[in-house]
C-alpha positions in Angstrom: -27.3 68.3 51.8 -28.7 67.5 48.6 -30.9 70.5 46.5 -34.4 69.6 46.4 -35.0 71.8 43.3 -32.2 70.0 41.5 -33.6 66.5 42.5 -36.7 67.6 41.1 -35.1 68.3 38.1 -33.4 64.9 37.8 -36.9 63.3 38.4 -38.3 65.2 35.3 -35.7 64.5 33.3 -35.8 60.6 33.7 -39.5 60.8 33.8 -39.1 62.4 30.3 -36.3 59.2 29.2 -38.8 57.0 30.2 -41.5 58.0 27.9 -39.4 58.7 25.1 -38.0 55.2 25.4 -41.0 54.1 26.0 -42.7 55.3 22.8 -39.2 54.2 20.5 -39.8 50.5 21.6 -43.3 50.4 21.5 -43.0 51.8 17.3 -40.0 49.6 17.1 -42.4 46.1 18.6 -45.1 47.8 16.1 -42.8 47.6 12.9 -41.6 44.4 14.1 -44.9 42.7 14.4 -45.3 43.8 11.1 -42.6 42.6 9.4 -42.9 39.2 10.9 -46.6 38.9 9.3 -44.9 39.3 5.6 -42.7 37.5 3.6 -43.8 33.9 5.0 -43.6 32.1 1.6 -40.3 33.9 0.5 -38.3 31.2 1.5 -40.4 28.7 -0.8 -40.8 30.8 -3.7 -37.1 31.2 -4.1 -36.5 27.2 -3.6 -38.9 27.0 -6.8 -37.0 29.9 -8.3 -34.0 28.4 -8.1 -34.9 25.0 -8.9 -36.0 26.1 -12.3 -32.7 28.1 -12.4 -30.4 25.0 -12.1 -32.5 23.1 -14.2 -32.4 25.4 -16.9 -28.3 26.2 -16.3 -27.6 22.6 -16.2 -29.6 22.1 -19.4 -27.7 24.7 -21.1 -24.7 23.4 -19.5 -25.3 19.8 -21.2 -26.3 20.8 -24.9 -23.5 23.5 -25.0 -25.8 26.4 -25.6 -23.3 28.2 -23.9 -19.9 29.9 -24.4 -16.7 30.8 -21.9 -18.1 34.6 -21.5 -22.0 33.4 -20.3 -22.5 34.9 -16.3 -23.5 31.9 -15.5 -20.6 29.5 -15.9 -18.0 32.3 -14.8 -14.6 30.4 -13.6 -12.9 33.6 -12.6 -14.0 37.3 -12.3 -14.5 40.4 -9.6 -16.2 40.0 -6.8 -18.7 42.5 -5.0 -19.7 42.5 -1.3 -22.9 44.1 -0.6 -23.3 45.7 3.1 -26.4 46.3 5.1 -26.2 48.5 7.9 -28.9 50.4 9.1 -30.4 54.8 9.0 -31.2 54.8 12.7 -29.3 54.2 16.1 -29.9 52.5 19.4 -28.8 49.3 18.4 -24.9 50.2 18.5 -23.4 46.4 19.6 -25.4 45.0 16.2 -24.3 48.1 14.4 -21.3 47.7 15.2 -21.1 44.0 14.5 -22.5 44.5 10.9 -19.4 46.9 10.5 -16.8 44.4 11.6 -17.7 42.1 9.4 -17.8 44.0 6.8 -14.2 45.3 7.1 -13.4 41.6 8.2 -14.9 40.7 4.4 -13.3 43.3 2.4 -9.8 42.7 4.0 -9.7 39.3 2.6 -11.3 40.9 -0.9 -9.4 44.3 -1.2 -10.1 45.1 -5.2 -13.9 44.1 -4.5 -16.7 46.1 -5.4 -18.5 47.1 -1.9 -21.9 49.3 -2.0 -23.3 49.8 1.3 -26.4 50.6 2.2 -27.3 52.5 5.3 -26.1 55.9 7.2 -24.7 53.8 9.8 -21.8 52.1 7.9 -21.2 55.4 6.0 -17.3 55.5 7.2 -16.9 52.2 5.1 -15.2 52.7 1.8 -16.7 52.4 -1.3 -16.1 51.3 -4.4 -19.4 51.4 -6.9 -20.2 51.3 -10.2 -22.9 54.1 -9.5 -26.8 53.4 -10.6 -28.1 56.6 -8.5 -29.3 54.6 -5.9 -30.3 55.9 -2.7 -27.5 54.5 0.0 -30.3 54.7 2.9 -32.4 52.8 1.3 -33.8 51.0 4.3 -35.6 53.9 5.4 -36.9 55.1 1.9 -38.4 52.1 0.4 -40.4 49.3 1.7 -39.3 45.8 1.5 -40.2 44.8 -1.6 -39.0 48.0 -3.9 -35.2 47.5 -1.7 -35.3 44.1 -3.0 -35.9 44.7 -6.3 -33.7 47.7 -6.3 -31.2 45.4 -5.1 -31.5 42.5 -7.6 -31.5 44.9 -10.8 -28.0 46.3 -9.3 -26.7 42.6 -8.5 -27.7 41.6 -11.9 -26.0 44.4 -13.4 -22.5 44.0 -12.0 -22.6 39.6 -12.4 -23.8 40.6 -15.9 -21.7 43.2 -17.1 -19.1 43.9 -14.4 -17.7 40.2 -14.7 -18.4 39.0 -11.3 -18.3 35.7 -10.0 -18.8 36.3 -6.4 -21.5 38.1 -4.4 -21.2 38.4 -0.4 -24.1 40.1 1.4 -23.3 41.3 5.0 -26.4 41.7 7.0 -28.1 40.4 10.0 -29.1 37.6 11.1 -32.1 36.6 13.7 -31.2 33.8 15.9 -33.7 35.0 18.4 -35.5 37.6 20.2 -32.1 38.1 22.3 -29.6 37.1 19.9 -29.1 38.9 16.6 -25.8 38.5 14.8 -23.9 39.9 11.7 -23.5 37.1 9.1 -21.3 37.0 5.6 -24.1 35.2 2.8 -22.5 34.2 -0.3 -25.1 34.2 -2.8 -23.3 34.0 -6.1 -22.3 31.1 -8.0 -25.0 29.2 -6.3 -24.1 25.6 -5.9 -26.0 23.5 -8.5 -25.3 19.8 -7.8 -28.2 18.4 -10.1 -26.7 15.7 -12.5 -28.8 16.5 -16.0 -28.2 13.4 -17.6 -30.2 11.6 -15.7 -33.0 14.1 -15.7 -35.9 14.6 -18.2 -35.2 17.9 -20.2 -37.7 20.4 -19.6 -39.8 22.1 -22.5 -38.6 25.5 -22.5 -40.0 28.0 -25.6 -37.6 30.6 -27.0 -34.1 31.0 -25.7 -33.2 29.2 -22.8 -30.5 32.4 -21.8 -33.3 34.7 -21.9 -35.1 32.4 -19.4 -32.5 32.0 -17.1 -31.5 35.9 -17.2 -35.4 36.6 -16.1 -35.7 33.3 -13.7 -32.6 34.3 -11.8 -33.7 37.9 -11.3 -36.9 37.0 -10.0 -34.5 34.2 -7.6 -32.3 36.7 -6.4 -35.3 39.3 -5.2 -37.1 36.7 -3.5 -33.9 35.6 -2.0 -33.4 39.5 -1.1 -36.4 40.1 0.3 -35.6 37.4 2.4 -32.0 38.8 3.3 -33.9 41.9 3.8 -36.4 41.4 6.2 -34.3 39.0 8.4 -31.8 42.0 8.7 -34.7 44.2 9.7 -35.9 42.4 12.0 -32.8 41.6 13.6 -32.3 45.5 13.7 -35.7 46.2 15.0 -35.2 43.5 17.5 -32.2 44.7 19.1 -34.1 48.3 18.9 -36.5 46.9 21.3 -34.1 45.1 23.3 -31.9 48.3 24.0 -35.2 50.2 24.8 -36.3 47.6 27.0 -33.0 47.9 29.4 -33.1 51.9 28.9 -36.3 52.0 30.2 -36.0 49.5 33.2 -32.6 51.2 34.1 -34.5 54.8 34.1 -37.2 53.1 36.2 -34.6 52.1 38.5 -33.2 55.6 38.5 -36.2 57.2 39.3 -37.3 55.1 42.2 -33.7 56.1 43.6 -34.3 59.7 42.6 -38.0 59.6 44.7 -36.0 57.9 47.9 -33.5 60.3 47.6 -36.4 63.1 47.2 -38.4 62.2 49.9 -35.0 61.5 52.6 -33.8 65.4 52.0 -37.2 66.9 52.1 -38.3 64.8 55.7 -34.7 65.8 56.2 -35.5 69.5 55.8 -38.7 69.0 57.7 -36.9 67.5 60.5 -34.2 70.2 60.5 -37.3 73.1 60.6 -38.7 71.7 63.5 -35.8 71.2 65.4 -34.7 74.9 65.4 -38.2 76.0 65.8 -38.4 74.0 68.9 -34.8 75.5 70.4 -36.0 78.9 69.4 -39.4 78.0 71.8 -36.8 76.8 74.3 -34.4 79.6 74.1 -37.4 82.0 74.6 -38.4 80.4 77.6 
C-alpha cells in the first residue's frame, strides 16, 4: 500500500511546479505583451531607409562616383553569419532549432565569420573579429541598444573586413503556436531600381558619406526588427512550454489527490475492520 506521508510529499512538490510555472509564464505573457506594443513602424521606417539607400547607390552607381574597392558594389568577399540564440531555457525544441540552422548555415560557409549571441548557442564555434561585445546581449540591453550594437559590428566587418554577404539566424513568428528558426540574408540587398529613368536626387556633400550613414541607420531599423520578432518568438514558445507544464502538473496533482484520498479511506477502512474483529474476538 502506498505511503501517505510520501504522497503528501508529491502533492507539495507539484503544487510548488505549478506555481513556479505559473509565475514564469505569466512574466514571459508580460514581456511579450510588451514587446508587441513596440516597434510597430519598424518595418516602414526601414522601407524609407532603404529606398533612399538604393537611390543614392544607384546614383553613385550611374555617375561613376565609385571605385572596384567601394562596400557597396562588392562582387566577391567574406561572408559573416550572425546567430541569435537566446540566455534563458524552457523553450529547448526552438532552441534547438535556432542551433540547427545555424550549423546547417555555416556547413555550406565554413571560412565565414560567425558571432553568436546568446548563452544558449555557446557550443557553436566562433570566429570574430572581437569589438568587446557582450555575447548575451539579449538579456543585457534592451531592444534598441542590441540593435544598434549590432549594426555598428555589421557595418564594421562589410566595411573593413571585405564582406559581401550577411546571414542572420534567428526566429521567426508565424504564430502564437508556431515559431521557427529562419536563415535572413541581409547583405547585398537587392536594388532593382533602373536610375536612368529616375530624376536624380539633390544630395549636399558626398554622396558616400550619405550612404555610409543612411545604411547604418537601414540596417538598425532592420535589426530591431530581426530582433524583436526573435524575442517574441522566444518568449512565445516560453509561454507555450509553461502552459503544457502547468496543465500536465494540474493533471498530476488531481491524480496525486485520488490516489491520496483511495489509501487514506483505504487505511480508514483497514482500522475499522480490525477494530471490529477485535470487538468480535472479545466476545
Amino acid at each position: 500500500m502506498e505511503n501517505l506521508k510520501a504522497i503528501k510529499d508529491r502533492i507539495r512538490t507539484v503544487d510548488s511546479i505549478i506555481k513556479a510555472t505559473s509565475a514564469m509564464k505569466m512574466v514571459s505573457t508580460v514581456k511579450l505583451t510588451k514587446i508587441n506594443n513596440t516597434n510597430k513602424y519598424a518595418k516602414e521606417c526601414s522601407d524609407i531607409l532603404f529606398d533612399m539607400f538604393s537611390r543614392a547607390v544607384q546614383e553613385i552607381v550611374f555617375k561613376q562616383e565609385f571605385d572596384e574597392d567601394s562596400w557597396f558594389y562588392r562582387n566577391n568577399g567574406e561572408t559573416l553569419i550572425i546567430v541569435l540564440s537566446m540566455d534563458q531555457g524552457f523553450c529547448g525544441a526552438f532552441s534547438q532549432g535556432i542551433i540547427d540552422k545555424a550549423e546547417e548555415v555555416i556547413k555550406s560557409n565554413p571560412d565565414a565569420y560567425i558571432e553568436v549571441f546568446g548563452k544558449k548557442a555557446n557550443n557553436i564555434t566562433t570566429k570574430t573579429i572581437g569589438l568587446g561585445i557582450s555575447r548575451d546581449l539579449t538579456s543585457r540591453y534592451d531592444i534598441d541598444t542590441f540593435s544598434s550594437l549590432l549594426t555598428k559590428l555589421t557595418f564594421k566587418y562589410i566595411h573593413d573586413y571585405n564582406i559581401n554577404e550577411v546571414y542572420v539566424i534567428s526566429g521567426e513568428f508565424k504564430n502564437v503556436l508556431i515559431q521557427k528558426a529562419r536563415n535572413l540574408k541581409i547583405f547585398p540587398i537587392n536594388m532593382d531600381k533602373d536610375i536612368t529613368k529616375e530624376q536624380y536626387t539633390s544630395i549636399e556633400g558626398s554622396r558616400l558619406d550619405f550612404i555610409d550613414a543612411v545604411f547604418q541607420m537601414y540596417l538598425t531599423k532592420l535589426f530591431k526588427g530581426i530582433v524583436t520578432e526573435h524575442l517574441i518568438s522566444e518568449l512565445s514558445a516560453r509561454v507555450m512550454a509553461m502552459d503544457n507544464s502547468v496543465r500536465n502538473a494540474n493533471d498530476m496533482f488531481e491524480r496525486l489527490n485520488v490516489l491520496y484520498n483511495r489509501v487514506r479511506q483505504a487505511r480508514i477502512t483497514q482500522e475499522l475492520t480490525e477494530i471490529v474483529s477485535s470487538i468480535e474476538c472479545v466476545q
